[in-house]
DOKOL-909764 format. One line per 5 residues: their letters; for each residue y, x, z of N, C-alpha, C, O. Coordinates in Angstrom, 2 decimals, m for minus. Layout:
! residues N
A) Y X Z Y X Z Y X Z Y X Z ~ ... .
***
This chain:
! residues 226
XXXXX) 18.48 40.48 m31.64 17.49 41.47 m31.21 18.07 42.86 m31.03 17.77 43.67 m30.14 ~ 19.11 43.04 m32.20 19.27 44.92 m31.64 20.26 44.83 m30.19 19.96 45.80 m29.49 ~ 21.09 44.18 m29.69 21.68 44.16 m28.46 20.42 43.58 m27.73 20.56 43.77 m26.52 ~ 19.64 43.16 m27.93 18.86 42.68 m26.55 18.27 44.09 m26.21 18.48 44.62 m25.12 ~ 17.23 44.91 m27.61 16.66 45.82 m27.71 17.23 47.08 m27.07 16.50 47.73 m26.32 .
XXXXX) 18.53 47.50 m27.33 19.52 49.12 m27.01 19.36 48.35 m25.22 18.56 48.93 m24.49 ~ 20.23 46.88 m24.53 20.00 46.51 m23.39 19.21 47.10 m22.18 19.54 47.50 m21.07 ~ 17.49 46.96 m23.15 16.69 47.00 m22.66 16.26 48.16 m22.59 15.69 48.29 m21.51 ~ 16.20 49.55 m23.46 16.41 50.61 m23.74 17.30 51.12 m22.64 16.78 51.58 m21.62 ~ 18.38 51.07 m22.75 19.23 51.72 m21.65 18.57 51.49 m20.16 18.52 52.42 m19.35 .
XXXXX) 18.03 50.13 m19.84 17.98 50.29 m18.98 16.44 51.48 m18.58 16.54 52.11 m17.52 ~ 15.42 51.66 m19.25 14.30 52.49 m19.04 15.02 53.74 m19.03 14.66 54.64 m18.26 ~ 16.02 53.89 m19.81 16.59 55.57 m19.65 17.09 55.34 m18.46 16.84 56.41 m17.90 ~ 17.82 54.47 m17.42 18.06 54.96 m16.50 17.34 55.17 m15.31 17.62 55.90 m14.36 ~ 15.83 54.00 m15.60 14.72 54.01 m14.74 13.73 54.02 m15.08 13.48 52.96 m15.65 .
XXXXX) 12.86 54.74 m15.06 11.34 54.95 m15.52 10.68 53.92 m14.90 10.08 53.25 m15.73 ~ 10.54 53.52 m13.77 10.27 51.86 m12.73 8.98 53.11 m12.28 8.83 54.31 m12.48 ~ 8.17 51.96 m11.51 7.11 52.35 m10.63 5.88 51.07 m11.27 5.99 49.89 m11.58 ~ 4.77 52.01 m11.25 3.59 50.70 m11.47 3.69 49.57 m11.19 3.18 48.67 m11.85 ~ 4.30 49.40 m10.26 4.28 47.89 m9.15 5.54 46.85 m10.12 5.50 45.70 m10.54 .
XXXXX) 6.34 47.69 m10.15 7.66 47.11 m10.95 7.43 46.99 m12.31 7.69 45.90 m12.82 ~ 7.06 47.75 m12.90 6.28 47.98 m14.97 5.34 46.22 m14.48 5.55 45.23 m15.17 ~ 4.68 46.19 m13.61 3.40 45.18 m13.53 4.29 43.75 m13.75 4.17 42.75 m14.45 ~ 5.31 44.29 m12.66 5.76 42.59 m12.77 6.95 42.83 m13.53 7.85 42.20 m12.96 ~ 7.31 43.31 m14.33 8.02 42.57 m15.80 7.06 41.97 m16.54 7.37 40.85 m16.95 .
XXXXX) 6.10 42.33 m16.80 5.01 41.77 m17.66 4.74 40.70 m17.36 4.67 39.79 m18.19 ~ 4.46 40.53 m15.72 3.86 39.23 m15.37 4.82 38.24 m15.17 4.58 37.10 m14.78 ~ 6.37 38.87 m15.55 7.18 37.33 m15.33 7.08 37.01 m16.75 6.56 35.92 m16.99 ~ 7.49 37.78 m17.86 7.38 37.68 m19.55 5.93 36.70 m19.80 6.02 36.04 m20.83 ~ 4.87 36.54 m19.16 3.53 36.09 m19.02 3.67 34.64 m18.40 2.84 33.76 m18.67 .
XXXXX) 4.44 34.48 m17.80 4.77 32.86 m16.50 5.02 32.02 m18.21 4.49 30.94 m18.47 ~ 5.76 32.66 m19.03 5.81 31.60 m20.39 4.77 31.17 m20.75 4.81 30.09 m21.33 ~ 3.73 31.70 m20.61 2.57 31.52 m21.73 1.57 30.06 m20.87 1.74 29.88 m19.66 ~ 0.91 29.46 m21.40 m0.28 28.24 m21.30 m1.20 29.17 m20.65 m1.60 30.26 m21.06 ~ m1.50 28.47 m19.41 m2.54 28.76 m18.38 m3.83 30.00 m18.78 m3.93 31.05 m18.14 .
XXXXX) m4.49 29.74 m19.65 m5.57 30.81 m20.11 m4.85 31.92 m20.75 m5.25 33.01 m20.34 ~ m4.14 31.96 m21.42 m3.67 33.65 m21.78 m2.99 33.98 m20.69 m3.19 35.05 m20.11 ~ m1.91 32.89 m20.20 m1.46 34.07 m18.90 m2.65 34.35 m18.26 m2.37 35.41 m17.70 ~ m3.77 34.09 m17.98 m4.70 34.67 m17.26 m5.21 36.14 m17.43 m5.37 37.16 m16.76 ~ m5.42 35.59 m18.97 m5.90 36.74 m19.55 m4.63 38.17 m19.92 m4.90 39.30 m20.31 .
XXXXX) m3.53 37.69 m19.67 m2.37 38.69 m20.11 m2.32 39.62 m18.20 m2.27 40.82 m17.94 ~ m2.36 38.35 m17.23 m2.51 38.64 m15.66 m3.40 40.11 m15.71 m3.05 41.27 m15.49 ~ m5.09 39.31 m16.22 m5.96 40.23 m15.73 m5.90 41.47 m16.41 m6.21 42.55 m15.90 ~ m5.53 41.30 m17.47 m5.61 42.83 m17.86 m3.80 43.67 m17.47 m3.78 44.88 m17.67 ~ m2.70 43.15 m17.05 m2.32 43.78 m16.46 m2.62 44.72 m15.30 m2.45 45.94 m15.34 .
XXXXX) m3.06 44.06 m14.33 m4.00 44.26 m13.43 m5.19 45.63 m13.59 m5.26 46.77 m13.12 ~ m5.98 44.81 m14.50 m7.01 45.88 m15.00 m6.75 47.79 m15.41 m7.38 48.72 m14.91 ~ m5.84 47.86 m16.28 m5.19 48.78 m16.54 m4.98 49.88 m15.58 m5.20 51.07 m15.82 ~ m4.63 49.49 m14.67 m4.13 50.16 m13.61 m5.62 50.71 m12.75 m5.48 51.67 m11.99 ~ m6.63 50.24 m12.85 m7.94 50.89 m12.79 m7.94 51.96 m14.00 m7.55 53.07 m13.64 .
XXXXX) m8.19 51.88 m14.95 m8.39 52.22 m15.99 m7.47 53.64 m16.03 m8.03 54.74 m15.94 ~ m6.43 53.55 m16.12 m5.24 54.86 m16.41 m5.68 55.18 m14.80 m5.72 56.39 m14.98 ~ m5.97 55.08 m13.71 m6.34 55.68 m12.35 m6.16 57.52 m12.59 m6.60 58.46 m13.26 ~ m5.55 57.30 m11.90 m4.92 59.10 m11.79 m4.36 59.91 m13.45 m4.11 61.10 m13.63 ~ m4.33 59.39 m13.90 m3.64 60.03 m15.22 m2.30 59.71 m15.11 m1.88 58.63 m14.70 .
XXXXX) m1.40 60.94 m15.60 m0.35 61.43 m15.57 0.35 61.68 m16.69 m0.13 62.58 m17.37 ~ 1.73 60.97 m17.25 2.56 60.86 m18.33 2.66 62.73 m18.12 2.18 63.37 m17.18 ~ 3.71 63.48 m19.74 4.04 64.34 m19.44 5.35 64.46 m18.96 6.11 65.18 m19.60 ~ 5.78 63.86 m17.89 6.50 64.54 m16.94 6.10 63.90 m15.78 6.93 63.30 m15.09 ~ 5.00 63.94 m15.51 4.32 63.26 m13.97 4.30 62.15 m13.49 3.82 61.89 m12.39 .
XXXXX) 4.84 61.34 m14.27 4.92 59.71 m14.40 3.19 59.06 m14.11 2.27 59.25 m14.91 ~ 3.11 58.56 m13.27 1.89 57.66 m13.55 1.52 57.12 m14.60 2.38 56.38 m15.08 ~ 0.38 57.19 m15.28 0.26 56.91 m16.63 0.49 55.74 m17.27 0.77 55.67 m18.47 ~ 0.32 54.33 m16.14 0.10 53.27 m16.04 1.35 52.65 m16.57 1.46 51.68 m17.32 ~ 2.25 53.38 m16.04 4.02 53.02 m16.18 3.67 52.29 m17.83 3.70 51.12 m18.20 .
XXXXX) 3.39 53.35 m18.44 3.77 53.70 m20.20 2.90 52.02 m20.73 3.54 51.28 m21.48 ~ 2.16 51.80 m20.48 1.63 50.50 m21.29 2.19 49.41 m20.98 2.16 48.49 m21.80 ~ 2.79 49.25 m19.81 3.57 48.25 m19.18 5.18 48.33 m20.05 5.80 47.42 m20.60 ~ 5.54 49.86 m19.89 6.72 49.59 m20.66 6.96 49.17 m21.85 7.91 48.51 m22.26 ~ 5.39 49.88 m22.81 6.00 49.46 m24.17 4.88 47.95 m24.14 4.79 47.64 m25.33 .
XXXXX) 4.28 47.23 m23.54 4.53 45.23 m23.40 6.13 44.73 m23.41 6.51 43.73 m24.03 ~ 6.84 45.45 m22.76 8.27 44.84 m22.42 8.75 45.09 m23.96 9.11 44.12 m24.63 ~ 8.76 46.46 m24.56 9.51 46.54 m25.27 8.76 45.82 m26.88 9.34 45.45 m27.90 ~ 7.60 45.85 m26.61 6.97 44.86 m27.49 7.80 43.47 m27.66 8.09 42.87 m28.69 ~ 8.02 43.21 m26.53 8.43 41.94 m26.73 9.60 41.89 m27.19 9.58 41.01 m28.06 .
XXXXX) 10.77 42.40 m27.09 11.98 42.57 m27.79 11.70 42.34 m28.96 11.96 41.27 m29.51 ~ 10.86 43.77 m29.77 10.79 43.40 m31.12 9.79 42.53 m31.77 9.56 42.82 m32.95 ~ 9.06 41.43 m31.21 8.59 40.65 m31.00 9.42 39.82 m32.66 10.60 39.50 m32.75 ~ 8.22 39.64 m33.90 8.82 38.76 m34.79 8.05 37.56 m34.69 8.64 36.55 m34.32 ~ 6.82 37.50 m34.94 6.28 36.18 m35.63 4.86 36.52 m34.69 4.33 35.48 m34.30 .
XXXXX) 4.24 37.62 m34.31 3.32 37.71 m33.30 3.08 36.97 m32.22 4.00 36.78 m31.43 ~ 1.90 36.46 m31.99 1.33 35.55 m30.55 1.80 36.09 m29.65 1.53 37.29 m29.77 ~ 2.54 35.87 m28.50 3.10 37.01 m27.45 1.85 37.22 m26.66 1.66 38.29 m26.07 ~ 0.96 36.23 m26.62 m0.32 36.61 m25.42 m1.12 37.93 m26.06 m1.61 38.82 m25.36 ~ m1.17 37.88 m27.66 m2.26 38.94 m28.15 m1.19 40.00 m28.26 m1.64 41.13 m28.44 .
XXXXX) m0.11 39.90 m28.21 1.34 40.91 m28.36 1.66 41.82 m27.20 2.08 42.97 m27.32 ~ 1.35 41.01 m25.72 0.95 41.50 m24.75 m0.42 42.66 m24.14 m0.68 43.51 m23.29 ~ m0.95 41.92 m25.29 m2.48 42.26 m24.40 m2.57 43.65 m25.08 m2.83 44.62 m24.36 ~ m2.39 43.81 m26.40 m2.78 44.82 m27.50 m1.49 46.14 m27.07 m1.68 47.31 m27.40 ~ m0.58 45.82 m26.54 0.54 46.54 m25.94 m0.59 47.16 m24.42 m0.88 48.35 m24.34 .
XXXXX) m0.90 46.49 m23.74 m1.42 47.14 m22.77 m2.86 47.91 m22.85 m3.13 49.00 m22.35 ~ m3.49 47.28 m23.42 m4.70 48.22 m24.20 m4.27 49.18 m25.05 m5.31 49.58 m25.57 ~ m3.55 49.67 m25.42 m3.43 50.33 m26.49 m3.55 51.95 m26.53 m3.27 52.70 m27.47 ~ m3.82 52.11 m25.83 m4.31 53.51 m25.24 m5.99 53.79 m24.51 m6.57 54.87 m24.64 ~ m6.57 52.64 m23.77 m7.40 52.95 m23.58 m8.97 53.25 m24.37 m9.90 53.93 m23.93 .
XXXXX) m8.90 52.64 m25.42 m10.53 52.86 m26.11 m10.13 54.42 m26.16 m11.12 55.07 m25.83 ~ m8.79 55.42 m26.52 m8.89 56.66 m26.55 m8.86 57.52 m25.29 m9.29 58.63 m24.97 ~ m8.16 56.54 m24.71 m8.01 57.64 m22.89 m8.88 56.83 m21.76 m8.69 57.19 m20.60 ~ m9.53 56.09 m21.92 m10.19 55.61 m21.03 m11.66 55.09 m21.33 m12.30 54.51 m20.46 ~ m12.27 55.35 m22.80 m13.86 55.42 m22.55 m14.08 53.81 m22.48 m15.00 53.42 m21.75 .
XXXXX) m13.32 52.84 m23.16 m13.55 51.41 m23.55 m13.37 51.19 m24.56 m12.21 51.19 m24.99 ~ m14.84 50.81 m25.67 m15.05 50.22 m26.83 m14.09 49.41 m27.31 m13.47 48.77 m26.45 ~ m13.74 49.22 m28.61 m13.44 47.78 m29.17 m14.24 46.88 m29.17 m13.87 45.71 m29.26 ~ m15.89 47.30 m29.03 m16.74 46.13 m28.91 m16.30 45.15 m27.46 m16.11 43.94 m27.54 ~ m16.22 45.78 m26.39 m15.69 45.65 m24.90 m14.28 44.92 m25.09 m14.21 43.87 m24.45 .
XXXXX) m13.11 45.26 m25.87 m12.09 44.32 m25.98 m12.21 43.31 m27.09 m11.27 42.55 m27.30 ~ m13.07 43.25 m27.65 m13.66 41.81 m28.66 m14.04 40.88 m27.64 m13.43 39.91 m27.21 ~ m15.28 41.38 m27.30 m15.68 40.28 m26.17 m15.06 39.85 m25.17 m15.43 38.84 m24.58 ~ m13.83 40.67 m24.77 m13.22 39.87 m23.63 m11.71 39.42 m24.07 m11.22 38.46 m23.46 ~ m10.88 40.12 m25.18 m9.83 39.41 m25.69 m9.90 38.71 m27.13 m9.07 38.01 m27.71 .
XXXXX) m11.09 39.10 m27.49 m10.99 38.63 m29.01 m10.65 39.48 m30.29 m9.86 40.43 m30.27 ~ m11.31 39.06 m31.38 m11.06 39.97 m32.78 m9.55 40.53 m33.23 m9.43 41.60 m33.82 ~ m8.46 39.69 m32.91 m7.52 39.95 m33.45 m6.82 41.21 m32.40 m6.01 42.03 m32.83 ~ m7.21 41.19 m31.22 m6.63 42.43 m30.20 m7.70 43.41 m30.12 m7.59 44.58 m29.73 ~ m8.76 42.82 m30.54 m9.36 44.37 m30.65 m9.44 44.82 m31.88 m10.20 45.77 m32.07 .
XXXXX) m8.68 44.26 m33.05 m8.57 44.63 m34.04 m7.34 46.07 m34.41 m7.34 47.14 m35.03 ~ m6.43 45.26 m33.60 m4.94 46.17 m33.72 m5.29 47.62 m32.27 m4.66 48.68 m32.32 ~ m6.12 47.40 m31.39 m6.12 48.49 m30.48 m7.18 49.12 m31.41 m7.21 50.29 m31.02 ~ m7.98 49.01 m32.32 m8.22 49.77 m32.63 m7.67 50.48 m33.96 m7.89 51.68 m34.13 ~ m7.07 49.85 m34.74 m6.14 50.81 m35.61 m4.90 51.65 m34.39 m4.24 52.55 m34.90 .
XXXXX) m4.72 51.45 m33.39 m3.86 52.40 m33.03 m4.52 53.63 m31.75 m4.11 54.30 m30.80 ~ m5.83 53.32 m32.53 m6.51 54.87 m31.47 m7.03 55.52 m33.03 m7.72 55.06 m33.94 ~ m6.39 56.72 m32.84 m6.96 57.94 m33.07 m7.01 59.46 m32.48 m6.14 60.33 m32.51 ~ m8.58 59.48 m31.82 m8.88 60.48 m31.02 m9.16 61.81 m31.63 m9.97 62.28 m32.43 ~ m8.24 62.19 m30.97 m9.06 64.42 m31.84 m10.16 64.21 m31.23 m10.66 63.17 m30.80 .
XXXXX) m10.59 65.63 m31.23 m11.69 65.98 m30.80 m11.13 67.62 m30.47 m9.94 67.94 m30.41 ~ m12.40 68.64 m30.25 m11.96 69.70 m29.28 m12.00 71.06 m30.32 m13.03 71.43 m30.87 ~ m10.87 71.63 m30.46 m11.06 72.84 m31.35 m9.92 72.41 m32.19 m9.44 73.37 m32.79 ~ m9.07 70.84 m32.54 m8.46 70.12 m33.61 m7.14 71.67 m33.51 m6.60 72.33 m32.62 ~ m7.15 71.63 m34.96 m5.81 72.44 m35.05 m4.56 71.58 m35.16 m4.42 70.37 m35.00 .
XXXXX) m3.50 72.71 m35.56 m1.88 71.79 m35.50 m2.01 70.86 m36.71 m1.34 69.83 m36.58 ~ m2.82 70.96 m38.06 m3.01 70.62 m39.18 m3.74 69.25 m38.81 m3.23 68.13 m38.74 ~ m4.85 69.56 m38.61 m5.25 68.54 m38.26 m5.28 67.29 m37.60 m5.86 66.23 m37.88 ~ m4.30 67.73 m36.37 m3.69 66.56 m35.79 m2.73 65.64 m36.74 m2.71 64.42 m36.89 ~ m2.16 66.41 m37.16 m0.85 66.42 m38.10 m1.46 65.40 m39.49 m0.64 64.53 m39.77 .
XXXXX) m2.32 65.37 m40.09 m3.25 64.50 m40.67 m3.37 63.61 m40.27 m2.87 62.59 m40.75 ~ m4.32 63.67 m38.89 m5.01 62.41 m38.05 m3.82 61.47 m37.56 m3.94 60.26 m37.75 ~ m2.83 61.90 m37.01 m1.71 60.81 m36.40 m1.02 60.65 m38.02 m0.24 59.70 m37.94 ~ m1.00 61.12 m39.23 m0.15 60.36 m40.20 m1.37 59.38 m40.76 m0.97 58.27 m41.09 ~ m2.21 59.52 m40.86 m3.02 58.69 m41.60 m3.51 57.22 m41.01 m3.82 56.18 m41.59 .
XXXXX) m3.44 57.68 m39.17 m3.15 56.02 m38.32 m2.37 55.53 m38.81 m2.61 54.56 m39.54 ~ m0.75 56.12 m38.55 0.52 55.46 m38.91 0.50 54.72 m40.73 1.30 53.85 m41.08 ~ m0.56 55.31 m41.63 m0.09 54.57 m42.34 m1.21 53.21 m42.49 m0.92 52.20 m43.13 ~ m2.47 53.40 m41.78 m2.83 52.47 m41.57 m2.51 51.03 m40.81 m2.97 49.92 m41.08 ~ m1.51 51.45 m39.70 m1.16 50.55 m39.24 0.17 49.97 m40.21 0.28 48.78 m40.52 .
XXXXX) 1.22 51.10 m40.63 1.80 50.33 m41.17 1.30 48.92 m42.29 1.68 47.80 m42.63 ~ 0.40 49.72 m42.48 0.11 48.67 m43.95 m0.81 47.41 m43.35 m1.28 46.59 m44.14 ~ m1.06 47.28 m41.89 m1.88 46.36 m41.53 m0.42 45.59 m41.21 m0.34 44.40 m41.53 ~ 1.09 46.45 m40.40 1.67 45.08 m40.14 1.16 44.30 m38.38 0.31 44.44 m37.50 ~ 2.18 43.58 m38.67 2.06 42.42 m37.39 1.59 43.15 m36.04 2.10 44.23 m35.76 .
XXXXX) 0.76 42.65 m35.30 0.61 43.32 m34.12 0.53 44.41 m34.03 1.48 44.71 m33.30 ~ 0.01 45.29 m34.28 m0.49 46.47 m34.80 0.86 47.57 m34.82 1.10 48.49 m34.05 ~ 1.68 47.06 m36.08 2.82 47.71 m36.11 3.64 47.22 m35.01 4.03 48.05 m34.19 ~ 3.94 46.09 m34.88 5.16 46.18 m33.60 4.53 46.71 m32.21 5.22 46.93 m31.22 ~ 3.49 46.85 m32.26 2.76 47.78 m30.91 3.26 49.42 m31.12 3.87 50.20 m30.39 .
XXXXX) 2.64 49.54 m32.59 3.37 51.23 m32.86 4.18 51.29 m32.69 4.33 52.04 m31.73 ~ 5.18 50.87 m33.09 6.83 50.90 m32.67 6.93 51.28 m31.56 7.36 52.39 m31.26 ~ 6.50 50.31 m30.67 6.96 50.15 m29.19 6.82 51.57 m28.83 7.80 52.29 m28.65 ~ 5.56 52.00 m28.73 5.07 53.31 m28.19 5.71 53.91 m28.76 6.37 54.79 m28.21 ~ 5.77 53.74 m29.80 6.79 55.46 m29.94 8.24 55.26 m29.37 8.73 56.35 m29.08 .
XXXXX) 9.33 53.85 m29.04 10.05 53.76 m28.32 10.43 54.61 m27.18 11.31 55.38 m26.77 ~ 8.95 53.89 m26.81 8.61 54.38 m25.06 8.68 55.88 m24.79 9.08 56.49 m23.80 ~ 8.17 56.30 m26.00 7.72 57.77 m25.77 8.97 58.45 m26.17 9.24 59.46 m25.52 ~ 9.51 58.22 m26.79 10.93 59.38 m27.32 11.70 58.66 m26.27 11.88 59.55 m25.44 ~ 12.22 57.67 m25.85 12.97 57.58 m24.37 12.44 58.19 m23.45 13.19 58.76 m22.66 .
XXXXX) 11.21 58.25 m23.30 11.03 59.25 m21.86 11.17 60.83 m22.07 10.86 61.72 m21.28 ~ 11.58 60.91 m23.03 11.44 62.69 m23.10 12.70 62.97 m22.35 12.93 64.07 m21.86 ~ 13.44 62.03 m22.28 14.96 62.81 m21.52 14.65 63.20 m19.94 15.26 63.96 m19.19 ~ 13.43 62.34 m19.70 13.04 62.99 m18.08 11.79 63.99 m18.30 10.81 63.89 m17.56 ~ 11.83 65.00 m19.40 11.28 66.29 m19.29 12.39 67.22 m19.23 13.38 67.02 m19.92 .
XXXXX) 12.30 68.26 m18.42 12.42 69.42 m18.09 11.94 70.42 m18.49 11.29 70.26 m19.52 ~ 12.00 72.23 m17.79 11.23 72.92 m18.23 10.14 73.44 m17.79 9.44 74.34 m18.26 ~ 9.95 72.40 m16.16 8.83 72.72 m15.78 7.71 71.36 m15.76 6.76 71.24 m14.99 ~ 8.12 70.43 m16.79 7.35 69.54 m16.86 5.95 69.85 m17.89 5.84 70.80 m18.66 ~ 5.31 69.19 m17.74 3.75 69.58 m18.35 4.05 69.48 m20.28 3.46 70.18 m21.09 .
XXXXX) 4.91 68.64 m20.56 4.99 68.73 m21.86 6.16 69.03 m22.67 6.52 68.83 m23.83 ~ 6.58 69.53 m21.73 8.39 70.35 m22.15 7.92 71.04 m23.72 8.46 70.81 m24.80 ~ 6.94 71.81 m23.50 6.81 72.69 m24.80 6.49 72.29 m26.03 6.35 73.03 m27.00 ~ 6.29 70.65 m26.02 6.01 69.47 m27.41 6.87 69.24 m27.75 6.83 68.86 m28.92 ~ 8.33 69.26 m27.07 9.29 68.66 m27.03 9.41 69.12 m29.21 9.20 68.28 m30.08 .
XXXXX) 9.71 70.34 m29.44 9.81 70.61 m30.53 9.22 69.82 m31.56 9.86 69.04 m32.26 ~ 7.60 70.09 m31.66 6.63 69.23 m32.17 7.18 67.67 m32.49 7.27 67.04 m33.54 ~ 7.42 67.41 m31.44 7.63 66.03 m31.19 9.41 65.25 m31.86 9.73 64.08 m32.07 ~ 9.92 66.13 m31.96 11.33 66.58 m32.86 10.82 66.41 m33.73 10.26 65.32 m33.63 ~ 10.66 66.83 m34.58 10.34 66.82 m36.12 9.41 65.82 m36.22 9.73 65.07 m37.14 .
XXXXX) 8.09 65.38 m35.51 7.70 64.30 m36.01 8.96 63.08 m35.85 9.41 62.59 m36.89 ~ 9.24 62.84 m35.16 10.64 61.45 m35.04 11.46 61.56 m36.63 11.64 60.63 m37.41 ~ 11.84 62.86 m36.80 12.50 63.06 m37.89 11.87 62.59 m39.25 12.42 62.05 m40.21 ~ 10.29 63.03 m39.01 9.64 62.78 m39.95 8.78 61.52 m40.55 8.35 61.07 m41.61 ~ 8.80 61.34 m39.52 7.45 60.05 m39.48 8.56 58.50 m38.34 9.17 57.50 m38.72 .
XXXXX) 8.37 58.92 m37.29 9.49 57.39 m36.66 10.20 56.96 m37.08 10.21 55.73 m37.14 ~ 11.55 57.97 m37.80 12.55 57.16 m38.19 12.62 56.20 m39.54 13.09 55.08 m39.72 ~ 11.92 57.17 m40.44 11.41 56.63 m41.70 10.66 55.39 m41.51 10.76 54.44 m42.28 ~ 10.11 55.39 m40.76 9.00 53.97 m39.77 9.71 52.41 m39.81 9.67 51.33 m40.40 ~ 10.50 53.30 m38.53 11.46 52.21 m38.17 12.70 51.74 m39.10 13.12 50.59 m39.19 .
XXXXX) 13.11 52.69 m39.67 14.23 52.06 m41.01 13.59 50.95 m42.03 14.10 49.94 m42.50 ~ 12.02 51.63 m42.23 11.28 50.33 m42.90 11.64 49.26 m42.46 12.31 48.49 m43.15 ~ 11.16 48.93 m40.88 10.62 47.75 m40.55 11.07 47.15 m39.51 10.81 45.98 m39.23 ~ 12.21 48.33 m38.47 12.50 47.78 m37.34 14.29 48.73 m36.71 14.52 49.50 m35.78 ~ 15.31 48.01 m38.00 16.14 48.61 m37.92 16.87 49.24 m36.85 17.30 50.39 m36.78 .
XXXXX) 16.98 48.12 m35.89 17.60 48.27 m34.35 17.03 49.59 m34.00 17.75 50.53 m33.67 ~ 15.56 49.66 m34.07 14.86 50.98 m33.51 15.25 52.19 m34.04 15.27 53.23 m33.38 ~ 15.55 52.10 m35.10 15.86 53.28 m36.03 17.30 53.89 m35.51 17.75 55.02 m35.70 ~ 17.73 53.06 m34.97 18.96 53.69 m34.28 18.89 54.20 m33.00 19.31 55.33 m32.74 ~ 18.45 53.55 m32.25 17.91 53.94 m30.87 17.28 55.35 m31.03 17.75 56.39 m30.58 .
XXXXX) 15.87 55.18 m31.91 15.35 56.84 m32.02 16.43 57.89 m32.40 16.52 58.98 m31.83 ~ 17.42 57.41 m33.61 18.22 58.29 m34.03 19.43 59.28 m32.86 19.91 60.41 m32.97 ~ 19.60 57.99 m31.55 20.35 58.54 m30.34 19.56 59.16 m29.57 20.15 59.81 m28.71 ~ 18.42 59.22 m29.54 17.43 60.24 m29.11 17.18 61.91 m29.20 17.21 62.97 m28.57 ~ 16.92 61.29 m30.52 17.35 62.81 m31.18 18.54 63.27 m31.22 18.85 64.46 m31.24 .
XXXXX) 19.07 62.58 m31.22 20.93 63.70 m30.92 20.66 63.65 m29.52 20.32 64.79 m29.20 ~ 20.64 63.04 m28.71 20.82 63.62 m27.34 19.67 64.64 m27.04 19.83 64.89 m25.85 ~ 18.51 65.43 m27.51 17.23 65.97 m27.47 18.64 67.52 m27.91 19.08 68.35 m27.12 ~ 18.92 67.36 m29.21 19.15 68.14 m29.91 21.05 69.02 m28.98 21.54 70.12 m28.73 ~ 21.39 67.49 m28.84 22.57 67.63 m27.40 22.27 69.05 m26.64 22.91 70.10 m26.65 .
XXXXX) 21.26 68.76 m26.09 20.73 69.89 m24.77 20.28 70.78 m25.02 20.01 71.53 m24.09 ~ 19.90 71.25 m26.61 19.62 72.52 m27.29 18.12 72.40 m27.78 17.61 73.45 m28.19 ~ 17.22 71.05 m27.80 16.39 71.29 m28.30 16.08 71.35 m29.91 16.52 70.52 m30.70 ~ 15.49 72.15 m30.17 15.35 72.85 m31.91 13.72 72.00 m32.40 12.72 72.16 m31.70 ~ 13.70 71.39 m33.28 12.19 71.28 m33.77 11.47 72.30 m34.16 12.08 73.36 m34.26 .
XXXXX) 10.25 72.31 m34.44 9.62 73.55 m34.79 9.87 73.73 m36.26 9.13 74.58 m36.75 ~ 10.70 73.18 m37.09 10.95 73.67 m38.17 12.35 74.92 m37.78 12.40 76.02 m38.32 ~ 13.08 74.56 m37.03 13.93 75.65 m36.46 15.27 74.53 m36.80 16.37 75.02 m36.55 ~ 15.28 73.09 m37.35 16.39 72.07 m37.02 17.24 72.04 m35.76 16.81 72.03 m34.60 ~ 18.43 72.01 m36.13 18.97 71.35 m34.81 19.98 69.96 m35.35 20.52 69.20 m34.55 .
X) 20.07 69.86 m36.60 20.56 68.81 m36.94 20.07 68.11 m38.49 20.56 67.05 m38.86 .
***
């Protein structure tokens, strides 16, 4: 797994892909599965891409890209998880918070165990939230999911994968250049510690992240550079 994992890694750092391309890695990883989940892994590939409709990663990425990528990278670290509910909970995993769909809505159409894990991995602010508060709200998911395990956690993983590899295609005129800091120190604080738990390979990968972040002069908001 960690050479398949860095593999697969390298290759997203060198290409972010396009919706069309994110769609069909998924749907060849999906050709494995028994007729009804690939259906169900199909349609909600598919679906998604309604759903994220005009939303924008922070560096202008179609939003759609990001759930597709971390399915792929789900699957790498893929231990003992159903790949169909491993799939599905990878591509939902953003919308009950960015797209205005219940867990009641993914019960009824994927079932308890995927709308179980998309919903330990939404937690929504609300409007006015300070730096504190966020800072609460995203540690207190993370330790919920850790301690739930299995889908749930190897979904967290992924995303945060996804997300500290794409920061190398921010800039300084990208929309979230100025998190970049923020987002430093949480890896330091919260990912790596994560992933050393539970998903060693990753823990290294994030760790070349952050040196290459820190490479180009970025400082966390504690004022770190190493």
């Amino acid at each position: 797994m960690p050479s398949e994992l860095a593999g697969l890694l390298d290759g997203l750092r060198r290409e972010n892909g396009t919706p069309e391309s994110c769609a069909r890695r998924v749907a060849g990883i999906a050709r494995s599965l028994p007729p009804e989940p690939r259906r169900l892994v199909d349609g909600c590939n598919d679906s998604i891409a309604l759903l994220h409709a005009g939303q924008k990663r922070g560096d202008g990425a179609p939003y759609v890209i990001h759930p597709r990528r971390v399915a792929v990278i789900a699957t790498a670290l893929r231990h003992r998880e159903d790949l169909a509910d491993l799939l599905l909970v990878a591509l939902l995993h953003d919308v009950v918070e960015d797209c205005g769909v219940t867990p009641e809505e993914i019960r009824a159409r994927y079932g308890p165990r995927v709308s179980r894990a998309v919903k330990l991995l939404t937690a929504p602010g609300h409007p006015g939230e300070t730096s504190e508060e966020q800072k609460l709200r995203k540690e207190n998911k993370a330790r919920k999911v850790e301690a739930e395990g299995g889908l749930a956690l190897t979904v967290h993983m992924s995303d945060i994968l996804d997300n500290v590899v794409s920061w190398r295609r921010l800039v300084p005129a990208s929309p979230a250049w100025n998190k970049l800091p923020r987002w430093l120190r949480q890896a330091d604080d919260w990912y790596i510690p994560l992933a050393e738990r539970h998903f060693p390979a990753a823990a290294a990968e994030l760790r070349r992240e952050v040196d290459f972040e820190r490479g180009r002069g970025i400082v966390d908001d504690h004022g770190h550079r190493s």
